[in-house]
Each structure stands twice: as structure tokens, then as C-alpha cells.
N, C-alpha and C positions, 0 to 999 in steps of 0.2 A: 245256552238257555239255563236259568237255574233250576233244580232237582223238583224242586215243587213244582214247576210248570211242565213236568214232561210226564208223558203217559208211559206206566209201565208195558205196559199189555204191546205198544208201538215200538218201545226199544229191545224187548224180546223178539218180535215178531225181525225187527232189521236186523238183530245181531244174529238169527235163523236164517235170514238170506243170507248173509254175508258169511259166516262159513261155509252153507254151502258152493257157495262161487270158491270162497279158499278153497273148498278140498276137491275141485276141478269140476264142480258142477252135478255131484251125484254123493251121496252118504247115506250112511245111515243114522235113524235118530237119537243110538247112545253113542255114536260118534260125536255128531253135532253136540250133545246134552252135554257130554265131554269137554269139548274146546270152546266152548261157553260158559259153563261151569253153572248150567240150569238143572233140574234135576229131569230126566227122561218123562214122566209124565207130563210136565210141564210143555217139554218140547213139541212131542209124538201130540198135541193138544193145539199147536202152534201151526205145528206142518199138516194135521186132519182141515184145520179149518182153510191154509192156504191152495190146500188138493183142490176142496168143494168150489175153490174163486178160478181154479186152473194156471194160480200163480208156482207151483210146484206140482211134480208129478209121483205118482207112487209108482214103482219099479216091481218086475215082477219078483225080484229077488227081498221085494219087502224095502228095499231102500229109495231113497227121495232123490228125486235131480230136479233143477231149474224149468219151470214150463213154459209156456208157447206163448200166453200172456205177459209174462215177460220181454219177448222178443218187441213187443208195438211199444210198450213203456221203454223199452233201451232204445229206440231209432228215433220215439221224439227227444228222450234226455241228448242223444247225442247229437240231436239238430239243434236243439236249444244251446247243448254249451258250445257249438260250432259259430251259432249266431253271434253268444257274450263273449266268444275271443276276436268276431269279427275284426275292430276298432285295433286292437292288436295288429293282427295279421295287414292290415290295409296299411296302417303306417311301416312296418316293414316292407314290406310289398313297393313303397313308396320309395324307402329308405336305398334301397337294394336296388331297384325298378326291374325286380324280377317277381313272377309270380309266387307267392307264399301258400304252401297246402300243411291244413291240420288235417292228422290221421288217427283215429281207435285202432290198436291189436283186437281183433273180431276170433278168437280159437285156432286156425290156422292161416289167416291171411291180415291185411289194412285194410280201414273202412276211411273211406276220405267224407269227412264231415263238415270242413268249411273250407275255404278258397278266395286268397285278396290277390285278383291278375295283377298286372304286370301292366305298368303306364304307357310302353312301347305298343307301336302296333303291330312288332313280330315279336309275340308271345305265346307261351305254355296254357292250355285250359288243361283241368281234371275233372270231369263230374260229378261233383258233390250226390256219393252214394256210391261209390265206384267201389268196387273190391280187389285190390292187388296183392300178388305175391309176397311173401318176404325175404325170398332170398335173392331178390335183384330187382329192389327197391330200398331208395335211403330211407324211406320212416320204418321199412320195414328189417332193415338188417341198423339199424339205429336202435331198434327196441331188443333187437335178436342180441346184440352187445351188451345189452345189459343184462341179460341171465348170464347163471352159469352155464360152460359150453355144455355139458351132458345137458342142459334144460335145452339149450339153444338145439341141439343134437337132431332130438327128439320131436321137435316141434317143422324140421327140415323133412320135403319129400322130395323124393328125384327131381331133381331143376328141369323144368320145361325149356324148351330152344325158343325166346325171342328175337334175337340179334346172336352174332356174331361173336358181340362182348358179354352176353349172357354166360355168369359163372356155369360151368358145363358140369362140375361135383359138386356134392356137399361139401368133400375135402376143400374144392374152393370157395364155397362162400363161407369157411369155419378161418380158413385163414384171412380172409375182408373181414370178418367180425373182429379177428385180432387185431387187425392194423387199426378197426374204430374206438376202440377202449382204448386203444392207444391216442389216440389223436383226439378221441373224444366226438368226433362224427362220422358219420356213413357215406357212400358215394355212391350214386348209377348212375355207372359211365357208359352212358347209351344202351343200357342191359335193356332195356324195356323199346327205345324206339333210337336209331338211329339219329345221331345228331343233336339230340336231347341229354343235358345232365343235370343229375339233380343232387344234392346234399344235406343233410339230412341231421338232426340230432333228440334225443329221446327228451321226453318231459316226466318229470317224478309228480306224485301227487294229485292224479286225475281221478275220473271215477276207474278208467281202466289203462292201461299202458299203451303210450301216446306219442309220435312222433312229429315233428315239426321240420318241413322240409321248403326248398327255395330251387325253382326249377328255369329252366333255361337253356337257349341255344349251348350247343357244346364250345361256338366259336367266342360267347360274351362270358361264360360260368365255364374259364379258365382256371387249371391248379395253381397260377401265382395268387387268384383269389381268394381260395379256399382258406387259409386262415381266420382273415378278415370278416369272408360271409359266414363263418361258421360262431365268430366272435358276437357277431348281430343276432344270428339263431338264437345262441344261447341266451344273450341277454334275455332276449322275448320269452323263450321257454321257459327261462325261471320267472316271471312278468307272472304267466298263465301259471306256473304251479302253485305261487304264491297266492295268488286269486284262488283258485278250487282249493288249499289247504285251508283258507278263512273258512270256507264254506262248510267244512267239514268237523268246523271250531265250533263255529256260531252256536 
């Protein structure tokens, strides 16, 4: 949009939200005023009037975090953009004739926001809204791969027991993150449900960090395939990054 058509008051007001999501959802306002490079009156002006809407919260400590108004505006954005990669997802889904799931990183878990099944009639559903783990799920050790490990670390809580194949340490899901950098995608191999596997690779460029996965019998989403489906992921992932980078051009 060219400089004359834009509201200032509106691109302060976003570049306020958006550090404080950078700086993990809580600051303060010569922080913020800071890594913005606005002057602190300005800010502490910004963030008074986003308190009074309950789109930010004041902290007892006198500092700001992300408010609860926020929560309704992020589950429709992430229903909306689940809906515009549908077309996407379905012709993969088609492609593969497995079912394809788009997932949000949600603070410490996946949020599964859209879903193109699978043309067979022994196939994967996931509930679009569903919240999973991330240390033994592909979108979710797909996105864990792409921090650095102290980040990935830190974000890791005692693995819960699903299955059998369920990583039983952190030590072991730090070393599955390794092997996916390496290769470039994630795997659950039946960590979450018996018989079930899924693969997995991250998307750059969303509103939040996104994983793209393709799920299936253990006995048709065989590891001679995993090259090949991991080849079609990516394609689509960079499909959809490219799309939400426009968006963020516009």
C-alpha cells in the first residue's frame, strides 16, 4: 500500500502487538518503545488505549502481555487461513491419496486448523480444532526442528506415554529433531495411535509457525515412500508460504 494511504496511528498500534508476541507475549513499555524505535510516551498511549478494548493486559508488575480478546480474533484468523489453503491441501490430499493436515505452533502444543481427507475409504480424520503434543507428532517435532535446540529444549515437557513407540525422553525426541533437519521432515511412527503414521514438514512465513503434515495407514505411508511424500509436502508448503508472504507485502 503506498505511505500515503496508510494510517499512522494503525501501523504503531500493529508494530505494539507484534513485539509484544516477539518478546514471548509480556514486556514492558520502554521495552517495546525500544524495539520499535517509538518514543515510550507514545507507546504507554498505545498500550492504555489497547488495555481499555482488553486487546492487552496490564500486569501487576506494571508490564503488558497479550489479552483474551485476542484469543476469539486468533481462532477465527486461523480458521480463515485453514479455509484459503484448503484448495491446496485437497489437491495434495488427492495427489498422495492420503489425508493432508495444516497445523499452528499454539505456546506449547499444535492447533490443527484445516484438513483435505484422504479419497480412500480406509482413512486418517483429525479434528479441525484439535490440540496435540509436540514431541510425538510430525507438524509438531517438524516445527520443534526448526529452532535452535536450547529453544526446542525448553519448549519440551516430560513426554506423556501414548503407544509403545511414543519417544519415552526428551533426550529422545532432541535426537528425532536431529535426524529432521537432517532430512528435512518429521515422523510419528505410530507415537500417537497405533498403526498410524504421519510426516511431517514445517512452513516459513505464516502468521505463526506451521507445520504440514500427510497421515496414513503405517502399512501404505511406508519409509521407501518417505522421500517422495516428503518431496510433495514441500512443494505445497512453499505454495502456502508464498501466498501468506504476499499478504504481508500487500
Amino acid at each position: 500500500m503506498p505511505p500515503a494511504q496508510r494510517v499512522q496511528s494503525v501501523d504503531r498500534t500493529l508494530d505494539v502487538l507484534e513485539a509484544l508476541a516477539d518478546a514471548g507475549g509480556a514486556a514492558r513499555s520502554k521495552d517495546l518503545a525500544t524495539a520499535i524505535r517509538l518514543p515510550v510516551p507514545t507507546v504507554h498511549r498505545v498500550l492504555s488505549t489497547l488495555a481499555a478494548r482488553g486487546i492487552v493486559l496490564q500486569l501487576a508488575d506494571r508490564s503488558y502481555s497479550l489479552g483474551p480478546r485476542l484469543v476469539r480474533l486468533g481462532a477465527v484468523a486461523a480458521h480463515q487461513t485453514g479455509a484459503e489453503a484448503q484448495p491446496l491441501l485437497a489437491a495434495l490430499a488427492e495427489a498422495l491419496g492420503e489425508t493432508v493436515n495444516l497445523a499452528f505452533f499454539t505456546r506449547d502444543s499444535m492447533t490443527y486448523v484445516a484438513q483435505a481427507a484422504s479419497p480412500r475409504s480406509m482413512r486418517m480424520f483429525t479434528e479441525v480444532g484439535r490440540r496435540v503434543p509436540l514431541h510425538n507428532t510430525g507438524v509438531g517435532k517438524a516445527v520443534l526442528a526448526r529452532l535452535p535446540e536450547d529453544e526446542a529444549r525448553a519448549l519440551l515437557s516430560p513426554p506423556g506415554s501414548y503407544t509403545h513407540l511414543t519417544p519415552p525422553t526428551n533426550l529422545a525426541v532432541l535426537d528425532e529433531l536431529a535426524r529432521a533437519r537432517h532430512s528435512g521432515f518429521a515422523v510419528d511412527d505410530e507415537e500417537q495411535e497405533v498403526g498410524v503414521r504421519c510426516l511431517a514438514v514445517a512452513i516459513d512465513g505464516g502468521p505463526a509457525p506451521a507445520g504440514l503434515s500427510v497421515s496414513g495407514p503405517s502399512s501404505r505411508l511406508t519409509p521407501d515412500a518417505f522421500t517422495e511424500v516428503a518431496r510433495s509436502l514441500t512443494d505445497t508448503a512453499d505454495r502456502l508460504a508464498a501466498r501468506w508472504r504476499s499478504y504481508q507485502t500487500d
